[in-house]
C-alpha positions as CSV (number, residue, x, y, z in Angstrom):
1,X,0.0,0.0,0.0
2,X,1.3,3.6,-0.8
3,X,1.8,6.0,2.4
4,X,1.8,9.9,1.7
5,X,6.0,9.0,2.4
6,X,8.5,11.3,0.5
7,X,8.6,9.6,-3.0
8,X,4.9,9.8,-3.1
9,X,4.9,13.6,-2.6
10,X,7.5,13.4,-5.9
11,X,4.9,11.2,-7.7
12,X,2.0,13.8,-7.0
13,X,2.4,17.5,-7.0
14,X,1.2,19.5,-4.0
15,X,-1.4,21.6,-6.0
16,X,-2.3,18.3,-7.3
17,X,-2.5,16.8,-3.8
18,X,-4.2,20.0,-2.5
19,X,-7.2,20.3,-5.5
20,X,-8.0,16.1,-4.4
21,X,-8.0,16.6,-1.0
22,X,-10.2,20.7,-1.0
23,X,-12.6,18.3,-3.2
24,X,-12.9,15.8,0.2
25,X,-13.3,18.7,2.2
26,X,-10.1,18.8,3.9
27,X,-9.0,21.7,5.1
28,X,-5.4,23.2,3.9
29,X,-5.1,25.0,7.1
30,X,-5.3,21.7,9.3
31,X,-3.0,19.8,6.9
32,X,1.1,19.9,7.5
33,X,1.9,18.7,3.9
34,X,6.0,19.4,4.8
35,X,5.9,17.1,7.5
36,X,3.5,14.2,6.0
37,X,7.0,12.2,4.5
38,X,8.3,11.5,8.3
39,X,4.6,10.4,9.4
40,X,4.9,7.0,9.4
41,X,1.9,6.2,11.1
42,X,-0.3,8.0,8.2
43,X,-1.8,4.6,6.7
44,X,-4.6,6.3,4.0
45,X,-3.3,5.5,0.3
46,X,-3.1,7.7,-2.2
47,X,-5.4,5.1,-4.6
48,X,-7.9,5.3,-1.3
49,X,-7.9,8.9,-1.9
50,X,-8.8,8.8,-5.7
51,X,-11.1,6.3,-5.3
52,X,-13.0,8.3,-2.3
53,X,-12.9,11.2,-4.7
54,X,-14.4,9.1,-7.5
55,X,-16.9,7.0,-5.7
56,X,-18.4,10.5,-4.5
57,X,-19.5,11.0,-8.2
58,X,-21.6,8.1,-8.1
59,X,-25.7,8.0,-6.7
60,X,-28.5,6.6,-7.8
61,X,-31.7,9.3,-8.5
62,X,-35.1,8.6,-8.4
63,X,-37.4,10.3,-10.7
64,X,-41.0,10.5,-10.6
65,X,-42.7,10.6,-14.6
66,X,-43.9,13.6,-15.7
67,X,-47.6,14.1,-15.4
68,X,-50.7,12.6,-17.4
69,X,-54.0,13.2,-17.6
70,X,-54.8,11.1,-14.3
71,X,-52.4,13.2,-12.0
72,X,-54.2,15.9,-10.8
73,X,-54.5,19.6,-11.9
74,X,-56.4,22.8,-11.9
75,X,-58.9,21.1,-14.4
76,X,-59.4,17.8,-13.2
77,X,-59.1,15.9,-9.6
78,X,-56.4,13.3,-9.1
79,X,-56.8,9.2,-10.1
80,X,-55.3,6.2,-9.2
81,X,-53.1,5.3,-11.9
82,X,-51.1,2.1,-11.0
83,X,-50.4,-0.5,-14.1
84,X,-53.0,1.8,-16.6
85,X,-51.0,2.5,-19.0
86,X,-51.7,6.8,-19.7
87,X,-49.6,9.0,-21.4
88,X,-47.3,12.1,-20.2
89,X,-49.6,15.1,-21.4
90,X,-47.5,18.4,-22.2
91,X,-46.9,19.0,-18.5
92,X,-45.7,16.1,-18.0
93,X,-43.3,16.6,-21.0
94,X,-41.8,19.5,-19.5
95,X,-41.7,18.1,-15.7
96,X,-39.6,15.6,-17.8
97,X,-37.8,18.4,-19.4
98,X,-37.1,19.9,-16.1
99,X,-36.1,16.7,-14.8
100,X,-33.8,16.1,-16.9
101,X,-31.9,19.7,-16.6
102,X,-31.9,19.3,-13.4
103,X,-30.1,16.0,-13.3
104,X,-27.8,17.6,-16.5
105,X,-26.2,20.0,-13.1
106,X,-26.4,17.2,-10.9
107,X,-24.7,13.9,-12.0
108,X,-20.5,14.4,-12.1
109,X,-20.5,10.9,-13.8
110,X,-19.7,10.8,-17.6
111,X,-21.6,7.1,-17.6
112,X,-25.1,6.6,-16.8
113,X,-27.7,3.9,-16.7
114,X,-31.3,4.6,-16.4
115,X,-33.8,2.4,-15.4
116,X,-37.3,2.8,-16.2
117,X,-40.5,1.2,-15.5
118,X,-42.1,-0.6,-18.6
119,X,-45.4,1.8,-18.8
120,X,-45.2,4.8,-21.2
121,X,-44.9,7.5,-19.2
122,X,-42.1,6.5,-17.7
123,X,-40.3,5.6,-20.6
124,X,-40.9,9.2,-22.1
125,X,-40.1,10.5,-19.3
126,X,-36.6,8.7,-19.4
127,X,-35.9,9.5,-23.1
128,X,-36.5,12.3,-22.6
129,X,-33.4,12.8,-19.6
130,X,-31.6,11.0,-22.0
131,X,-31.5,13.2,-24.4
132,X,-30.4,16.2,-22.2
133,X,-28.0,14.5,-20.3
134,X,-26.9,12.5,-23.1
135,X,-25.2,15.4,-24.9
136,X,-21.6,14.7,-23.1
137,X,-22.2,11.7,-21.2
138,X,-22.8,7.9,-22.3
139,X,-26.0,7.1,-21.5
140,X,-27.5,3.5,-21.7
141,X,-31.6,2.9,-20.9
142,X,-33.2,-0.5,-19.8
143,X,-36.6,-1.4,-18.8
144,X,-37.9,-3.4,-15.8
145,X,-40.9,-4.2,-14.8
146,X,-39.7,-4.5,-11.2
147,X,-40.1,-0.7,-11.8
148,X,-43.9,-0.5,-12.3
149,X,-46.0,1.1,-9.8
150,X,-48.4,-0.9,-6.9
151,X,-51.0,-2.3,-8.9
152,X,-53.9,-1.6,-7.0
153,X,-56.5,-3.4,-9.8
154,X,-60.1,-2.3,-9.1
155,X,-59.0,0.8,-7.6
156,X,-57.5,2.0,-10.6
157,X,-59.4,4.7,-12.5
158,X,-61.2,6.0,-9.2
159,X,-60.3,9.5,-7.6
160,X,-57.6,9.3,-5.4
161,X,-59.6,11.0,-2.6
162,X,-62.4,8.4,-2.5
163,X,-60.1,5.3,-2.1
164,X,-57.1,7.1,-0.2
165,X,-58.3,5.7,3.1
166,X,-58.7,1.9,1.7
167,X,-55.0,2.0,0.4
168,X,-53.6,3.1,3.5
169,X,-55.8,0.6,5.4
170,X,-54.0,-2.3,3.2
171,X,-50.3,-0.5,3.1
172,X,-50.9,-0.9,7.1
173,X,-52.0,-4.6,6.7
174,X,-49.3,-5.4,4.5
175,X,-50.7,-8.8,2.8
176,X,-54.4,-7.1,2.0
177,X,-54.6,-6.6,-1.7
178,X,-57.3,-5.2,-3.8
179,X,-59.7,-7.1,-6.4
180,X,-56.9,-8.1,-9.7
181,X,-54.5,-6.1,-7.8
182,X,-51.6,-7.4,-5.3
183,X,-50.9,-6.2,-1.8
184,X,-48.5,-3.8,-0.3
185,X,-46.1,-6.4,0.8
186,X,-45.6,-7.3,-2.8
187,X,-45.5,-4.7,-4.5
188,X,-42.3,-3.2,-1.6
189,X,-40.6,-6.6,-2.0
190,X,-40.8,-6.3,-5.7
191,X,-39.6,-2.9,-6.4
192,X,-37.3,-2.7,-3.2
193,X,-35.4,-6.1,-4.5
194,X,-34.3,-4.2,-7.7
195,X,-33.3,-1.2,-6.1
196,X,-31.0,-2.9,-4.1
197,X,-29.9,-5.1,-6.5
198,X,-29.1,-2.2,-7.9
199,X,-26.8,-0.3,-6.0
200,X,-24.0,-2.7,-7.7
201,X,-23.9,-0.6,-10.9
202,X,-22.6,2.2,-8.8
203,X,-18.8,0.6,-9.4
204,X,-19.4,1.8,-13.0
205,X,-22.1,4.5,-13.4
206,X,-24.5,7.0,-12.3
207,X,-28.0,5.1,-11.9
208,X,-30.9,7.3,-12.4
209,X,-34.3,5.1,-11.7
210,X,-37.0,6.5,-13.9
211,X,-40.8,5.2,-11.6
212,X,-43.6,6.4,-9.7
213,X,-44.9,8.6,-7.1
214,X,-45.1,5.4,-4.5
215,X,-41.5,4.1,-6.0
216,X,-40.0,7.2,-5.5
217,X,-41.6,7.0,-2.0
218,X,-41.0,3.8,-0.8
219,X,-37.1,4.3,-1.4
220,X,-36.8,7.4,0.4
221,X,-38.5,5.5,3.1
222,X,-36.5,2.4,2.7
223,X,-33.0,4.3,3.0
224,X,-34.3,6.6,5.9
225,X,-35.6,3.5,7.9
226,X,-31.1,2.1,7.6
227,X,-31.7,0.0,4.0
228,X,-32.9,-3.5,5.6
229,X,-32.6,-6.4,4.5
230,X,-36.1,-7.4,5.0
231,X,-37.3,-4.2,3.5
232,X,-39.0,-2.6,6.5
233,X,-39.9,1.2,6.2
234,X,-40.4,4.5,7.9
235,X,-43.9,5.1,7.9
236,X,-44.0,8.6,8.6
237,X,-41.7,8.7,5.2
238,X,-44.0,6.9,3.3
239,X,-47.3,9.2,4.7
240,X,-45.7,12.4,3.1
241,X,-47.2,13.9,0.3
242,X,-44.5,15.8,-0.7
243,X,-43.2,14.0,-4.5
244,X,-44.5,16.4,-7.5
245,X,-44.3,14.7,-11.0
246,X,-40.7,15.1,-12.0
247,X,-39.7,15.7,-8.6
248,X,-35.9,14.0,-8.0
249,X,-34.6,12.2,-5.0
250,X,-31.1,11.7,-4.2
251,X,-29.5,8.4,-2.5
252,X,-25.7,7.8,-1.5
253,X,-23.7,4.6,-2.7
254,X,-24.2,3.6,0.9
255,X,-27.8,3.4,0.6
256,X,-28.0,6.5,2.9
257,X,-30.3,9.7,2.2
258,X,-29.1,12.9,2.1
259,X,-32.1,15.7,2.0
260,X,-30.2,17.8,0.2
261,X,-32.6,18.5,-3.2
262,X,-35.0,22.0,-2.7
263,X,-38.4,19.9,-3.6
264,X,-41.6,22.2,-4.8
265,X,-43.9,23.5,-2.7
């Protein structure tokens, strides 16, 4: 293993040195770079270093589609969407628009993978991130499945209002599921499997998961409840109402959650 010895600090300039370690946050002022060649005890590698400074490139985003027809607006009240398959409408193509600008400022990356659902409005949602942040970056697309919404069957179709309190009556039970629908349960095991499964892409790109309002929820919920294996969540997470269409969250390599995205109001 290289030390920060003497004939490492000929290898690797001190403005060099300096610019890796001011992107770690280190502080110069706390650092005695003229004496680091007689600290023997200084164990940290210099390839530890890089690789800190790279790995801090790479999270995985979660994207909410743009809206449709069903999501509500001034004109219409809000449906249950689940496995129908509607359209993004033209707000929904500029929430994707938006999206993807937003992302553009975001990912440090120059590879990325998105993942999208199967349904069309996510998969016009992701093409179009892809082509904004595909300008300098190589960007690859695949769909899953794994990525579709809770498919709440009968419920589907109705206003959101009228069947709000039955849905959290079953995400409460867990194993209740709605007429040609499946339960809770399934649907977090499901989508919560890939996104962990997930996470191992990080060696190699930025992974930017294209889904739906309760996707989007459920993983903020999963990370800020310590990423569990049995894919337990924080409620009060999962009770907010506070993912727009095209709204982005942000999660860590570690499976950790940082707040740190302004969400709309």
């Amino acid at each position: 293993m290289k030390v920060f010895r003497e004939k490492d600090m000929n290898e690797l300039k001190k403005s060099k040195l300096i610019k890796i370690l001011d992107q770690l946050g280190f502080k110069q002022s706390a650092l005695d770079l003229k004496n680091w060649n007689v600290m023997d005890s200084l164990t940290t590698s210099i390839d530890d270093i890089l690789n800190k400074k790279e790995e801090d490139k790479h999270f995985l985003f979660c994207v909410r589609h743009g809206a449709t027809d069903l999501n509500g607006s001034n004109s219409s009240p809000d449906r249950i969407r689940g496995w129908t398959d509607v359209p993004l409408n033209d707000k929904g193509r500029k929430d994707a628009e938006n999206a993807g600008h937003r992302l553009d400022s975001l990912i440090k990356h120059d590879k990325v993978l998105i993942i999208h659902s199967d349904l069309s409005r996510t998969k016009e949602t992701a093409e179009i991130i892809k082509k904004i942040i595909g300008k300098n970056r190589d960007v690859k697309m695949e769909s899953s499945e794994d990525l579709r919404p809770w498919n709440l069957g009968e419920l589907q179709g109705k206003l959101t209002k009228d069947v709000l309190p039955q849905m959290n009556k079953m995400i409460e039970e867990g194993k209740t599921k709605p007429k040609g629908g499946e339960s809770f349960d399934t649907f977090r095991e499901r989508y919560l499997s890939k996104l962990n499964d997930s996470f191992k892409y990080l060696d190699k790109f930025c992974v930017v998961f294209v889904c739906h309002y309760r996707n989007v929820k459920i993983s903020e919920a999963w990370v800020k409840n310590g990423a569990k294996k049995d894919y337990s969540i924080d409620d009060k997470t999962m009770e907010k109402d506070d993912i727009h269409t095209g709204e982005i969250i942000r999660l860590n390599h570690d499976k950790t959650y940082t707040p740190d995205l302004e969400r709309k109001k």
